[in-house]
N, C-alpha and C positions, 0 to 999 in steps of 0.2 A: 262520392269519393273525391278525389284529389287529382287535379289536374296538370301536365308538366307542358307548358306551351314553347314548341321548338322549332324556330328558324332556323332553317339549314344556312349550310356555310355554301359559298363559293365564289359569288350572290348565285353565278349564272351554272349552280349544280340543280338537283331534285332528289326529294327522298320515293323513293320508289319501293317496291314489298321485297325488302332483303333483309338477311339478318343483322343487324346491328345488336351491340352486345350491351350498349348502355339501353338502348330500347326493351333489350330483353330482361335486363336488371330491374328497370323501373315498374316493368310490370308487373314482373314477380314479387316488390316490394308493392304494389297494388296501387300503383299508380298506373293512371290513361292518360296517353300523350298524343298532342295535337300537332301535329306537320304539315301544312299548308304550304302548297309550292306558289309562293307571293309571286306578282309578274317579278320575270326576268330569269325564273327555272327555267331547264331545260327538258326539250321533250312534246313542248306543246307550241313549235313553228318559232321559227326565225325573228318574225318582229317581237313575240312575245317575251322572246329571250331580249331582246336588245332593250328593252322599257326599263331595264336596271342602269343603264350607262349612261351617265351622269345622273341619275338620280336615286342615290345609292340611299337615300331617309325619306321620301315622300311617298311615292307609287307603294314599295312595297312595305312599310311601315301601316298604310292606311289598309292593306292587302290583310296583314295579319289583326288588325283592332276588328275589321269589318269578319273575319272567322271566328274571331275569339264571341262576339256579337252574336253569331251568327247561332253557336256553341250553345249558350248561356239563354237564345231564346228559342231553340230546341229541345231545352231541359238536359244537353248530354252534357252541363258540364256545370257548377255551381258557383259561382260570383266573388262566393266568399273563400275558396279554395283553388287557387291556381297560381303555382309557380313557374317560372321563366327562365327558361336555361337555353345558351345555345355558345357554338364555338364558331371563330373564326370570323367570318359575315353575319353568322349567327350568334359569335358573340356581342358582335358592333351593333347590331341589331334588338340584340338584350337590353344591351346600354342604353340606347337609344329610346327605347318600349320604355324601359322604367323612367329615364327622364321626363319622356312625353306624358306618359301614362301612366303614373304611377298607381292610380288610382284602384286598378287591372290586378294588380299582383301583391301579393304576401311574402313572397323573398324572391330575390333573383343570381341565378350561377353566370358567370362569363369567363368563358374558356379562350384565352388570347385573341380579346375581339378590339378592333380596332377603335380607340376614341377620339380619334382626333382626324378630319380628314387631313388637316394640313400638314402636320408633321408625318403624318404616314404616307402622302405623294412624296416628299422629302426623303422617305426612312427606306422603302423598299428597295429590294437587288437592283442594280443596272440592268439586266436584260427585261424586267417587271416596266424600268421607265418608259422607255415609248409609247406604253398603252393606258398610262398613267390619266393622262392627258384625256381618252375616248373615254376612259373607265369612269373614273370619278370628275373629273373636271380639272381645268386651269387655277391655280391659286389665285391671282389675279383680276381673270375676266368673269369669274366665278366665285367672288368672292363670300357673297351676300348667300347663295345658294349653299356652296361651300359648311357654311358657319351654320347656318340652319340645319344641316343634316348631319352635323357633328353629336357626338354624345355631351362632351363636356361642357358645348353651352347649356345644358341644362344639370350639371349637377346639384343644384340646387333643390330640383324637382325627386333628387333620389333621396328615396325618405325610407323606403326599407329596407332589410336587413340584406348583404350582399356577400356572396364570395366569387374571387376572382381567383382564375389557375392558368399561369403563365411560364412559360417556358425561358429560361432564361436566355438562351443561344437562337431564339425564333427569327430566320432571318425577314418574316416577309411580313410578321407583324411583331414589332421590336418590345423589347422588354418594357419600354418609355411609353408604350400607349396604355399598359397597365399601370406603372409606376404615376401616370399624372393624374389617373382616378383615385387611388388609394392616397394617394399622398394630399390631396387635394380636399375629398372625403371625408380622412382621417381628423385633417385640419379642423374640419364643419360639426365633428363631434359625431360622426354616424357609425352605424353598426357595420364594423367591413370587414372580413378575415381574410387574406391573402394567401396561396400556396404558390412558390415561385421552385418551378423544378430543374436543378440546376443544371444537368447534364441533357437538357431537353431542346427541340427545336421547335416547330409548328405542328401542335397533335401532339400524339404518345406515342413514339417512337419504339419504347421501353418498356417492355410487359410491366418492369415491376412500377414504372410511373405513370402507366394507366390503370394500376390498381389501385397505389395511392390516391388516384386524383378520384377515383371514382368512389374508393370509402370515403374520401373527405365529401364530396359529392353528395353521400347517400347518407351520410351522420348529419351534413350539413339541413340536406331537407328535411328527415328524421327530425328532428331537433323543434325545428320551426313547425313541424306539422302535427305534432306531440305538443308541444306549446299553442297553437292556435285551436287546435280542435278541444282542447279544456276548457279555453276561452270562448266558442264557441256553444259552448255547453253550458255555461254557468249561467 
């Protein structure tokens, strides 16, 4: 079957056995999903948590290739079937995977995931800035590190087919970190659908715009997974 590979948001949260309702969706549409608490979850000691702070593309990026790996040479999950969806950190994270990796995935979801580190130390709330600095890094002295853990140095590398769902009013990841993928993407002639929900902030605030985003969500993999597995077959 069909696998839905999902980096939690926070960086420094964890998925742990609770109900989640997109979890339970995807199941029921017969997909298996992989959660992997990359370093810098929560839950498993102090320094463990900290190995995310300043290094928001490296540590936990290689965290989730080495499970997807891990997956693929345990037989629980197939090579040729794995999509990539996550929100937030997890959708910066999505971003990130399919740039680096595209190699990995057959479509990928991002749910207001941050692409850019520089302009989002810029973009987020004033009470967010003072930790700006410990969290992701210095623009400046960090420059080089910075630009390497960004999404958008490698849009180039995103070759598959994508949707993004952004809230327009999201104060803490601003509308501008979706708008310079799509817009940028758009330019390079690639496969990109966009849902931009207007009376939304960070998440789904709004029963009825977490229903929309989640049929867009679930037509969108539908779609590509009805199309590949033909192709697949032939």
């Amino acid at each position: 079957g069909w696998t839905i590979i999902w980096p939690h948001g926070g960086p420094q949260d964890a998925e742990t056995f609770m109900f989640y309702d997109i979890f339970q969706l995807a199941a029921k549409m017969d997909y298996q999903l992989f959660a992997p608490n990359f370093r810098g979850s929560a839950n498993y000691g102090y320094s463990f948590f900290k190995m995310v702070e300043q290094d928001w593309g490296d540590g936990p990026r290689l965290d989730m290739t080495a499970g997807i790996d891990w997956l693929i040479d345990q037989k629980l999950a197939d090579r040729e079937k794995l999509f990539l969806m996550g929100g937030s950190y997890g959708g910066y994270m999505s971003l990130l995977l399919h740039g680096r990796h595209p190699e990995y995935f057959r479509a990928v979801v991002d749910i207001c995931g941050v692409s850019n580190l520089f302009s989002f130390v810029k973009s987020v709330p004033d009470f967010w800035q003072p930790m700006m600095e410990k969290w992701v890094g210095n623009p400046e002295r960090d420059y080089e590190k910075m630009k390497a853990d960004s999404p958008v140095t490698y849009l180039e590398s995103m070759t598959q087919p994508m949707l993004i769902i952004q809230g327009a009013n999201d104060p803490r990841v601003v509308k501008e970190e979706s708008d310079q993928v799509v817009d940028r993407l758009k330019d390079m002639g690639r496969k990109i659908e966009y849902l931009v929900l207007e009376n939304e902030g960070h998440g789904f605030s709004k029963k009825e715009n977490k229903v929309k985003a989640y049929r867009k969500i679930f037509e969108f993999l539908e779609k590509h997974r009805l199309y590949l597995t033909a192709q697949l077959e032939e």
